[in-house]
Structures are given as C-alpha cells and as structure tokens.
C-alpha positions in Angstrom: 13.0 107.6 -139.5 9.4 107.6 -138.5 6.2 109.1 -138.5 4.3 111.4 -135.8 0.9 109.4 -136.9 2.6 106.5 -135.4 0.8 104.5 -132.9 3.5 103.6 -130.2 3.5 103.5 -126.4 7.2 104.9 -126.2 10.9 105.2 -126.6 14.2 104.3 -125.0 17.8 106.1 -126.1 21.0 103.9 -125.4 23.4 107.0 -125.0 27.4 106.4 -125.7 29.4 109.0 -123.9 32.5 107.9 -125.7 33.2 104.0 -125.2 30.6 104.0 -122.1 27.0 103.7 -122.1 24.6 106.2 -119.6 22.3 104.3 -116.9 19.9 105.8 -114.9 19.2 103.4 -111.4 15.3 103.3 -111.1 13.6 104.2 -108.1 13.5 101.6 -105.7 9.5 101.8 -104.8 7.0 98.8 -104.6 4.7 98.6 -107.7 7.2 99.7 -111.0 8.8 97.4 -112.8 12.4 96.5 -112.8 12.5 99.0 -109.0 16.5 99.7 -108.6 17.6 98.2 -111.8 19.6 99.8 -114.3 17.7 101.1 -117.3 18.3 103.8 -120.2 16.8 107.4 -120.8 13.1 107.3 -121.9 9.8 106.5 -121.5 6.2 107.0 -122.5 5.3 109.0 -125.5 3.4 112.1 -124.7 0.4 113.6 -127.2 1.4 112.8 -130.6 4.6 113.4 -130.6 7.3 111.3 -133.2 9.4 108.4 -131.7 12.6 110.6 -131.7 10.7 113.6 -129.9 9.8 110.8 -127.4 13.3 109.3 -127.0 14.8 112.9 -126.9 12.5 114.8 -124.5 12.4 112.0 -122.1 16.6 112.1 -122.1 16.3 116.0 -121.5 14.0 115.3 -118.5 15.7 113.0 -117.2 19.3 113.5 -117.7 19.6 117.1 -118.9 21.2 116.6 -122.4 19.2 118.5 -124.9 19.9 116.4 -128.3 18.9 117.1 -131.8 17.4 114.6 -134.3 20.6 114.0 -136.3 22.3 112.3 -133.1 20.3 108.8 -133.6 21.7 106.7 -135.8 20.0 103.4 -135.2 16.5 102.8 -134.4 14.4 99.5 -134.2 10.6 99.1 -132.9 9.8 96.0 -130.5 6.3 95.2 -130.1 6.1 94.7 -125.9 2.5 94.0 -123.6 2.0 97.3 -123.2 2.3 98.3 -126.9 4.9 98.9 -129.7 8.2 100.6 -128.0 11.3 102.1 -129.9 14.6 101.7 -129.2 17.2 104.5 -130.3 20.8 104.5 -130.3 23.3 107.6 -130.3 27.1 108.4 -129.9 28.5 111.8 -128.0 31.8 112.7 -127.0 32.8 111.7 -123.5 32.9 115.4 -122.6 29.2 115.7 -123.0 29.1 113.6 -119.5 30.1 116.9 -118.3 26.2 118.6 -119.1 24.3 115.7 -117.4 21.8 116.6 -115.2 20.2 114.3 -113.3 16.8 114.9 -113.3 13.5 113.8 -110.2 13.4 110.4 -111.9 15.3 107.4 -110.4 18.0 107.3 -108.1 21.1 108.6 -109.9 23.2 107.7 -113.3 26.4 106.0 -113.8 28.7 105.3 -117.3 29.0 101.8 -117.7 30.7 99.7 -120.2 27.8 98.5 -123.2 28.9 95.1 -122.5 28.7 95.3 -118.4 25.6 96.5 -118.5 24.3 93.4 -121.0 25.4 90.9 -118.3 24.7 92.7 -115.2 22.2 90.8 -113.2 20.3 94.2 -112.5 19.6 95.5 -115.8 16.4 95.6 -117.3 16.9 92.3 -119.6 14.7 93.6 -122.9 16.6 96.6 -122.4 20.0 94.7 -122.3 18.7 92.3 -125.1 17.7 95.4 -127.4 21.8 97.0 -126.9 23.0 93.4 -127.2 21.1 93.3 -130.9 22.2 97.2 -131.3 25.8 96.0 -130.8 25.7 93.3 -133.1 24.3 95.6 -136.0 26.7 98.8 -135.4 29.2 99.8 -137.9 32.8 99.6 -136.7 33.5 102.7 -134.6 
C-alpha cells in the first residue's frame, strides 16, 4: 500500500466490529483538540515506521487488538495543517469486540453505528468526513 520512506505525520484506522464502528471518547483536558469528542484508533507516526505500522500499533496501544497488515482494505492520504495523515479502513467479526482493551488514552470506547457517528454533533468532523468518503467507496458487504 505504501512505503516506509513516506513522509507523513500519522494514521487513523476506522475499525468495523461487524456492522458497528469502534470510538474511543478523547480525554476531556484543556489544550487537545476535539477534548471529549468521539474519534478512531491512531495517531502520530513513530520513527520511520510505514502508514499501516502506524495505524496498527496505535490500535494495539490504544485498544488492545493486535492486527496484521492484510486486515486494511482501504486506505486514502489527506494532506491536514499538521502534515499528510492516512486514513485506514478494516472489517472484524463482532466477536473480536470481545479482545478490546482499553488502553491510558481517552476516556473509554463504545460501538457505534458508521452512520451515527458521521452525524453525531461530537465527532471529530474530518474524521467523520474521511468514513463518510470511506462509505461511499466500499464494496457492497
């Protein structure tokens, strides 16, 4: 999918545990962005590591599920202020809800329905607008 030479600032992983999509509630503290909204496993790249090593540690830290490579199926790159930022998509049984664990990051998770969470008035909004886009391109499932 990409390269580990890549210049990027980091990587987010919209995670389908059956029809419903994992959310991690941010911290609520003074001074990060978006504080108690609803956002999606990631964050910034570490070393030089690969987009997808990026997307997948980060949802091991901060969730618990250790993924492989083969699980994203849909990847797009967004240029944001801070840099160039991927976006990664992947599909799990519901039963795989049943290994989460939540990591020292944020104030808890939820499942929420893909569409819920593109309308909800606390999501991050490029995060919503980058599953709305991600929804729009998916094969039928």
């Amino acid at each position: 999918m990409t390269s580990a030479g890549e210049d990027f600032a980091g990587a987010k992983l919209a995670v389908f545990l059956g029809q419903d999509l994992l959310v991690i509630q941010r911290d609520d503290k003074p001074g990060i962005p978006y504080p108690g909204h609803w956002d999606l496993p990631g964050g910034g790249r570490e070393g030089l590591e690969s987009p997808e090593d990026c997307a997948l540690r980060e949802t091991q830290e901060e969730v618990g599920l250790v993924l492989k490579p083969d699980v994203l199926i849909w990847s797009r790159a967004y240029q944001r202020p801070h840099g160039r930022v991927w976006f990664f998509a992947a599909h799990l049984p519901a039963a795989a809800a049943g290994e989460i664990r939540f990591g020292n990051e944020g104030q808890g998770w939820a499942l929420m329905a893909p569409e819920a969470y593109c309308s909800h008035q606390l999501a991050v909004p490029h995060f919503a607008d980058r599953l709305r886009e991600y929804l729009m391109a998916r094969p039928v499932r």
